[in-house]
C-alpha positions as CSV (number, residue, x, y, z in Angstrom):
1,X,87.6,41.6,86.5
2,X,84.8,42.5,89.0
3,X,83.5,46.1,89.1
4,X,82.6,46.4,92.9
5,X,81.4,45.3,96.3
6,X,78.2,45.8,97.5
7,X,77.0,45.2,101.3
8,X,73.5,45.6,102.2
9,X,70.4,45.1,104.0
10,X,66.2,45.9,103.1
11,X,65.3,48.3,105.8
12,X,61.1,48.1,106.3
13,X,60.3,51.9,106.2
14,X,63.3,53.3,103.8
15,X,64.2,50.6,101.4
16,X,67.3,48.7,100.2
17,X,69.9,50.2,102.8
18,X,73.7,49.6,101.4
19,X,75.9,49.3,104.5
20,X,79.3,49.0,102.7
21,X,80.7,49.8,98.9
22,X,84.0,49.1,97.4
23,X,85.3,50.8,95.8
24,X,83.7,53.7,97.4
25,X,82.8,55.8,94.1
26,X,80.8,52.9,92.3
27,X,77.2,54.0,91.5
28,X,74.4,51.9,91.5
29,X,71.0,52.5,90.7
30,X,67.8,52.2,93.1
31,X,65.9,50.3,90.8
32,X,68.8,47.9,90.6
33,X,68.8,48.0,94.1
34,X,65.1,46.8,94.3
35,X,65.5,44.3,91.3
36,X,68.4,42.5,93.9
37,X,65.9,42.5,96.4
38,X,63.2,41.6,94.7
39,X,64.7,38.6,92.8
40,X,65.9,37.1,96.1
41,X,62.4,37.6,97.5
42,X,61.1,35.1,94.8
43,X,63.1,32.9,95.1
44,X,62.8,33.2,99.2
45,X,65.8,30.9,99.9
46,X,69.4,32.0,100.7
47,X,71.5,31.6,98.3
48,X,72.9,33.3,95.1
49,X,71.4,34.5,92.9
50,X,72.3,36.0,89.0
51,X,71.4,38.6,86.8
52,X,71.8,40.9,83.8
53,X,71.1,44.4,84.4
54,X,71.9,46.5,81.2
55,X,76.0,47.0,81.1
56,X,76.0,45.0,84.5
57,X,76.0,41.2,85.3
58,X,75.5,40.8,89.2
59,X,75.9,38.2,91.7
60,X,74.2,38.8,94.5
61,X,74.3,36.3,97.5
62,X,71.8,36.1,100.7
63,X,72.6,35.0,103.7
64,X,68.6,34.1,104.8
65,X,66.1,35.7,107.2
66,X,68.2,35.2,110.0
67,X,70.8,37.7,109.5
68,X,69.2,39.4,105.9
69,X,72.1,40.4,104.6
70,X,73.0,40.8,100.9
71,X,77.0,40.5,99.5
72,X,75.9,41.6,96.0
73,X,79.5,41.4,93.4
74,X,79.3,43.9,90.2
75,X,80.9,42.6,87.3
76,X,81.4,43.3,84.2
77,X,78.8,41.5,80.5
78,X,81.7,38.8,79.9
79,X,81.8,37.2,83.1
80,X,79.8,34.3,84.6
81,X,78.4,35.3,88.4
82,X,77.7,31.4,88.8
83,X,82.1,31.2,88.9
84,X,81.8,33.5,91.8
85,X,79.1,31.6,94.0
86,X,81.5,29.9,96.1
87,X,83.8,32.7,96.7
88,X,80.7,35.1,97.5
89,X,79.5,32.3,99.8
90,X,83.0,32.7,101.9
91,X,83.0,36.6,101.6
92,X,79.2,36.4,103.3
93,X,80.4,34.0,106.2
94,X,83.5,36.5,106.5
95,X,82.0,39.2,106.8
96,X,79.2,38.0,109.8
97,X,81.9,36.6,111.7
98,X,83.0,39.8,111.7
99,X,80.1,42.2,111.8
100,X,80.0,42.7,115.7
101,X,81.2,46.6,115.4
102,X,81.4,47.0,111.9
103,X,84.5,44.9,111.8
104,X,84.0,43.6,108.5
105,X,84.1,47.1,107.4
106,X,88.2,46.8,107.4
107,X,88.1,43.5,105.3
108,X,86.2,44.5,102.5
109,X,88.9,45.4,100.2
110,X,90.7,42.0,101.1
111,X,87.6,39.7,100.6
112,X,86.9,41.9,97.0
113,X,90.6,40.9,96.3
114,X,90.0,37.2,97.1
115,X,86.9,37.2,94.9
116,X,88.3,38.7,91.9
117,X,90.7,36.1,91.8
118,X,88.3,33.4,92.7
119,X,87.5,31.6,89.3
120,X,91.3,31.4,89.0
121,X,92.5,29.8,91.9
122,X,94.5,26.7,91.7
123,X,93.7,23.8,93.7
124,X,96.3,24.1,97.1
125,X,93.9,27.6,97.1
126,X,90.8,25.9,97.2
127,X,92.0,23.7,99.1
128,X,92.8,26.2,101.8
129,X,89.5,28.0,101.6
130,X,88.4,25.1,102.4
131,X,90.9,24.7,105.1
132,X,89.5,28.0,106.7
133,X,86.1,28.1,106.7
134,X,85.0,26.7,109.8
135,X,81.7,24.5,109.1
136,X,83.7,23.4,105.6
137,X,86.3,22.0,107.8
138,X,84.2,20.4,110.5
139,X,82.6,18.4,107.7
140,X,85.7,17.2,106.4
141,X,86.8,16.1,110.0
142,X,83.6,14.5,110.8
143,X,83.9,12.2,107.4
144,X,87.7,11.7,108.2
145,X,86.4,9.6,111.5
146,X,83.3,8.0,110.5
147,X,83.6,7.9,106.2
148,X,79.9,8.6,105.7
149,X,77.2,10.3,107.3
150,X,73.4,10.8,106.7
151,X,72.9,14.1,105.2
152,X,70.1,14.7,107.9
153,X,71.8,13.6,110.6
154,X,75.3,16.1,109.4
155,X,72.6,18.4,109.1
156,X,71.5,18.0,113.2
157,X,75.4,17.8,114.3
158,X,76.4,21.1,112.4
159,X,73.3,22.8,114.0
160,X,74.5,21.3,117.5
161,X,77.8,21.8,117.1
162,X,78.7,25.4,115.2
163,X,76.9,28.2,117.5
164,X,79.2,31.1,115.7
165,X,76.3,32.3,113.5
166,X,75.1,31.5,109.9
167,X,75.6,28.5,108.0
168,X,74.0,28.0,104.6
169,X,74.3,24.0,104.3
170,X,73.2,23.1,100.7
171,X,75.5,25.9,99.6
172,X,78.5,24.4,101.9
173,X,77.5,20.6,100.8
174,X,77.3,21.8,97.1
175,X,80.4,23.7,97.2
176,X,82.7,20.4,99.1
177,X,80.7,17.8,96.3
178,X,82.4,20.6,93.3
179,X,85.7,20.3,94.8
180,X,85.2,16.2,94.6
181,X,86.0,16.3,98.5
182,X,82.3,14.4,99.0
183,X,79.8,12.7,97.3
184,X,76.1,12.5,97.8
185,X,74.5,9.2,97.3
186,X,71.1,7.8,97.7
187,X,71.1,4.5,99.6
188,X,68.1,2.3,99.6
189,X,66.3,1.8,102.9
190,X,68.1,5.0,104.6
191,X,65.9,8.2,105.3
192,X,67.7,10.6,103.6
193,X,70.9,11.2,101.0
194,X,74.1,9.8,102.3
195,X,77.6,11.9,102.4
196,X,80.7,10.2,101.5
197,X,84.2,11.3,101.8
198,X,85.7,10.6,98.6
199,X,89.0,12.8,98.7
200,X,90.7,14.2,102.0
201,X,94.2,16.4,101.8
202,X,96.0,17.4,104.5
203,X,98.6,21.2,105.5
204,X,101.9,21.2,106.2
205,X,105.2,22.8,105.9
206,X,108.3,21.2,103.8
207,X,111.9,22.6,102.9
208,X,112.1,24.0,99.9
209,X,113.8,21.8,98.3
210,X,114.7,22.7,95.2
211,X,116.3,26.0,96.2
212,X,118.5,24.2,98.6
213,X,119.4,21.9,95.9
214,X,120.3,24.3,93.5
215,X,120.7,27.3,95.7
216,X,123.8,29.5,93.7
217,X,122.1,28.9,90.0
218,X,118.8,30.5,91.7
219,X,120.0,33.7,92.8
220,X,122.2,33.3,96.4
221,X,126.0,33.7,96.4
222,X,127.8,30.5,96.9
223,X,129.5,31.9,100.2
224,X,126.0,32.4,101.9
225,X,124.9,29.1,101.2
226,X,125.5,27.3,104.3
227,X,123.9,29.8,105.9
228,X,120.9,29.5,104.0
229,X,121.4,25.4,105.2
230,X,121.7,26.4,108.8
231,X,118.8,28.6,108.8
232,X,116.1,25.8,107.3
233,X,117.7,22.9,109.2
234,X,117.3,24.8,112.3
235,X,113.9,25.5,111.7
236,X,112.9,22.0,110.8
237,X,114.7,20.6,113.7
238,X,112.1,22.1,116.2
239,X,109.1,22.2,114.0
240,X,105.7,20.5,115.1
241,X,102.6,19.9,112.3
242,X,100.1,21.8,114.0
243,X,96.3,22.4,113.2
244,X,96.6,26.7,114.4
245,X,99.7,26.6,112.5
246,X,97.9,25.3,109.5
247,X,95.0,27.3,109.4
248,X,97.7,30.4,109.6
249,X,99.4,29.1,106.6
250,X,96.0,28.4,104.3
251,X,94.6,32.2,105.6
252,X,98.1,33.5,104.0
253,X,97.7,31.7,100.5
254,X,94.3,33.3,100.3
255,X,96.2,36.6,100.5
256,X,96.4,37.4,96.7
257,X,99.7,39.6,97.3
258,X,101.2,37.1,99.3
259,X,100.3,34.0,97.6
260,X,102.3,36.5,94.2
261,X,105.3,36.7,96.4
262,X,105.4,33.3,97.8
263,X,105.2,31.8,93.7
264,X,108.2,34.0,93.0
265,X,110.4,32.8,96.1
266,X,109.4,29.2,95.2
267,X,111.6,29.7,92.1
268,X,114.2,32.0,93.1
269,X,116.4,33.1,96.1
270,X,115.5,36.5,95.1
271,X,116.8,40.6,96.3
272,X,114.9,44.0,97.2
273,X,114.5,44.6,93.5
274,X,113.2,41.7,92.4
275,X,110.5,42.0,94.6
276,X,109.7,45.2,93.9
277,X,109.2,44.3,90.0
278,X,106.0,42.5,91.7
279,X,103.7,46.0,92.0
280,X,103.6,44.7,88.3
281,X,101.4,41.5,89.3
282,X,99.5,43.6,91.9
283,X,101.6,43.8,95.0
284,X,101.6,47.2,96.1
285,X,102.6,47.0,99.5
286,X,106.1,44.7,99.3
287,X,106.6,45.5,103.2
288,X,103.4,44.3,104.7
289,X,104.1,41.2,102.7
290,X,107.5,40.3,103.6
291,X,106.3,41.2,107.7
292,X,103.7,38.7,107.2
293,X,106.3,36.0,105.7
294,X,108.9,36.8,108.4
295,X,106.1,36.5,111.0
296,X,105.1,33.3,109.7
297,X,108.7,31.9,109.7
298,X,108.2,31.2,105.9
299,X,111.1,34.1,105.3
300,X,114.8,33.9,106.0
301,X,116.8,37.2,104.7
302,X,120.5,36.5,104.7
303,X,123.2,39.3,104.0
304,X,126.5,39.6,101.9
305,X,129.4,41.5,102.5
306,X,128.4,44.4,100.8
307,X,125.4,44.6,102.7
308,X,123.4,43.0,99.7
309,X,119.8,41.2,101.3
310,X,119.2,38.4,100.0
311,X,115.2,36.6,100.4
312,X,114.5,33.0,100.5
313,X,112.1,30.7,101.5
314,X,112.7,28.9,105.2
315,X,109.5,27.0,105.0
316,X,107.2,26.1,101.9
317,X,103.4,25.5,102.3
318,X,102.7,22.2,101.1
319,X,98.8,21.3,100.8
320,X,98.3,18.0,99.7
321,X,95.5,15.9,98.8
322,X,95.0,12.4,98.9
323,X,92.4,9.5,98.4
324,X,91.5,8.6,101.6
325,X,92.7,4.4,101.3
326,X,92.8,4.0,105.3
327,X,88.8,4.4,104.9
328,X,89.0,0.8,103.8
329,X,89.6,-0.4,107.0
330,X,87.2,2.0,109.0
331,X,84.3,0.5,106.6
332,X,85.1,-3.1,107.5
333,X,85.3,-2.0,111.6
334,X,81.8,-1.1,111.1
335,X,80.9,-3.8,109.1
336,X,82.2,-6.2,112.0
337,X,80.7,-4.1,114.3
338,X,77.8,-3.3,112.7
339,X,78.1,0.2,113.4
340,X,76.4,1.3,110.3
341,X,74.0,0.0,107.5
342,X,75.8,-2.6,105.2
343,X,73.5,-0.9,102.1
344,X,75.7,2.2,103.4
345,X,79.1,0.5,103.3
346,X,78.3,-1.4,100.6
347,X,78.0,1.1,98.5
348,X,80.4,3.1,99.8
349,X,82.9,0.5,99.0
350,X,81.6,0.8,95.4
351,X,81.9,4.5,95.4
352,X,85.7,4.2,96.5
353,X,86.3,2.2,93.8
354,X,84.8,3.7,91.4
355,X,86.3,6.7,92.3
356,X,89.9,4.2,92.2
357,X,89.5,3.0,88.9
358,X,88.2,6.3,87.2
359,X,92.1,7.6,88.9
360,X,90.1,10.3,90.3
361,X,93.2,10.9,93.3
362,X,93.4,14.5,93.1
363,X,95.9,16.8,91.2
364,X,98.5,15.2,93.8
365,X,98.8,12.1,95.6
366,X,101.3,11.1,98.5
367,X,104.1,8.7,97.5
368,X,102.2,6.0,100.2
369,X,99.4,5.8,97.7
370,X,101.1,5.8,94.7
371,X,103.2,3.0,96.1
372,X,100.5,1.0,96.9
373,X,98.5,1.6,94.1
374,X,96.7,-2.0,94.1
375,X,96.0,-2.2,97.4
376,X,92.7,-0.3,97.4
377,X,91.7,-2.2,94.2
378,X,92.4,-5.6,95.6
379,X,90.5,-4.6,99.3
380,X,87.4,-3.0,97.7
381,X,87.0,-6.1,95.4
382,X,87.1,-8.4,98.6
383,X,84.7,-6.2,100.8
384,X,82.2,-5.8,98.1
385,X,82.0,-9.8,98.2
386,X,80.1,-9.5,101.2
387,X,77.4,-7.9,99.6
């Protein structure tokens, strides 16, 4: 479990100024202050970087000259910084989104909650950090249209196209080729590494199904479950996929008190007590929760005679991921067209199918793929013939 939260900056005429602790009572010494700084100065690239410092391990991660801010995690001898690079790397965009006014002030104890659950997180979690982090998702939208891109030329568009402040690409690259969403390839004759969508996923919201199927056994009386029917059919019956709505949802399974509560109501139709066994597992504030839920039209709370409440899921989050099969006929568009390099399609085609035939789908796969399972085989096979 991390220690603490360091934010800070190297001030020319006073030293190694910290802007931000949490919690506010850790101590830290100024010659571990300067061995931070010092360490990042020799390496002179932003980044993370990891070290031992007597009864400490610390990652400490740099944003670059630009903005010369350092998000430096304390942790304790057992634990790996390295687990933590990605999650630091999303805690130092947070925060300089956010540091007009000190704003980013009021999030540190939420991004220290996300991080010391961050080597933990399951893969609809990654997912939506994914999901949220603006340059990440860009990426991923940019490879959903075109399937690959020149690493230098991604590297152009993301400079023309985010203006919102810092972006550390190898780290945001590196991070989307760890969660198998890309993959880097060399390609003969092209001037520089080629990116390749290899794995795509998509948000929504879905009934949750198994509670309406089975509603009385997980916790509702039998005479409120028509209303419980009612309340999720009219909800569906109006309900539009949309990309805000999505980003909402991911944001709230990044919530680690949320993302507790939302697990237990995915098993159970549950009551006031139930949830408030969860300051167990962390959640000490059982109100904001439930406000955020409601608000998100994720919560229904129906009522029995006695004045009983009664809380189950209207909506579940569903993230899904998928291997991205319609890419097959984007690669032989440009191939006809000759939009792109056939070295490049080429061996994307191989990549796809490699990636195929290893089953390397993802920890979940929509029912289209799985029912079409050689398809992608059979249409690889024929568009590498052209080589």
């Amino acid at each position: 479990m991390p220690i603490g939260l360091l934010i800070m900056k190297w001030n020319e005429r006073s030293g190694v100024d910290i802007l931000h602790k949490h919690p506010k009572d850790i101590v830290i010494s100024d010659k571990t202050l300067m061995q931070i700084y010092s360490t990042h100065e020799y390496t002179s690239e932003a980044g993370l970087v990891s070290m031992n410092v007597g009864a400490l391990n610390i990652g400490s991660y740099y944003t670059g000259q630009e903005n010369g801010v350092y998000v430096v995690l304390l942790l304790n001898l057992e634990e790996d910084p390295d687990l933590y690079e990605d999650g630091l790397a999303d805690a130092a965009r947070l925060i300089l989104l956010n540091w007009e006014n000190n704003v980013y002030k009021h999030l540190v104890p939420s991004i220290f909650q996300r991080l010391c659950v961050y080597p933990s997180l399951n893969e609809e979690r990654r997912i939506a950090m994914i999901y949220t982090d603006d340059v990440k998702n860009m990426i991923v939208k940019k490879l959903q249209s075109e399937g690959s891109i020149l690493k230098s030329e991604l590297a152009l568009w993301i400079k023309d196209e985010y203006k919102k402040g810092f972006v550390n690409l190898e780290a945001t690259i590196l991070s989307l080729v760890r969660a198998s969403i890309i993959k880097i390839v060399s390609v003969k004759g092209t001037p520089s590494e080629t990116v390749f969508l290899i794995k795509d996923f998509y948000i929504t919201r879905a009934p949750p199904a198994d509670l309406i199927k089975d509603a009385t056994n997980r916790g509702l009386p039998a005479n409120l479950v028509e209303s419980y029917k009612n309340e999720i059919h009219n909800f569906f019956s109006t309900y539009k996929n949309t990309e805000e709505d999505n980003i909402e949802l991911a944001k709230l399974l990044l919530e680690p008190p949320v993302y507790e509560t939302l697990m237990l109501l995915r098993q159970a139709i549950v009551t006031r007590d139930d949830l408030e066994k969860l300051q167990k597992k962390g959640v000490e504030d059982i109100d904001d929760v439930l406000k955020k839920l409601w608000n998100a039209k994720l919560l229904v709370v129906l009522q029995d005679d006695a004045g009983r409440e009664y809380y189950g899921l209207q909506s579940d989050i569903k993230v899904i991921s998928v291997f991205p099969e319609w890419q097959l006929n984007m690669i032989r568009e440009q191939y006809t067209s000759k939009l792109k390099s056939n070295l490049v399609l080429i061996e994307y085609v191989n990549t796809l199918k490699e990636i195929y035939e290893h089953g390397y789908l993802g920890e979940k796969e929509s029912k289209s793929t799985k029912k079409a399972k050689t398809k992608p085989k059979r249409e690889v096979e024929e568009l590498n013939s052209s080589k």
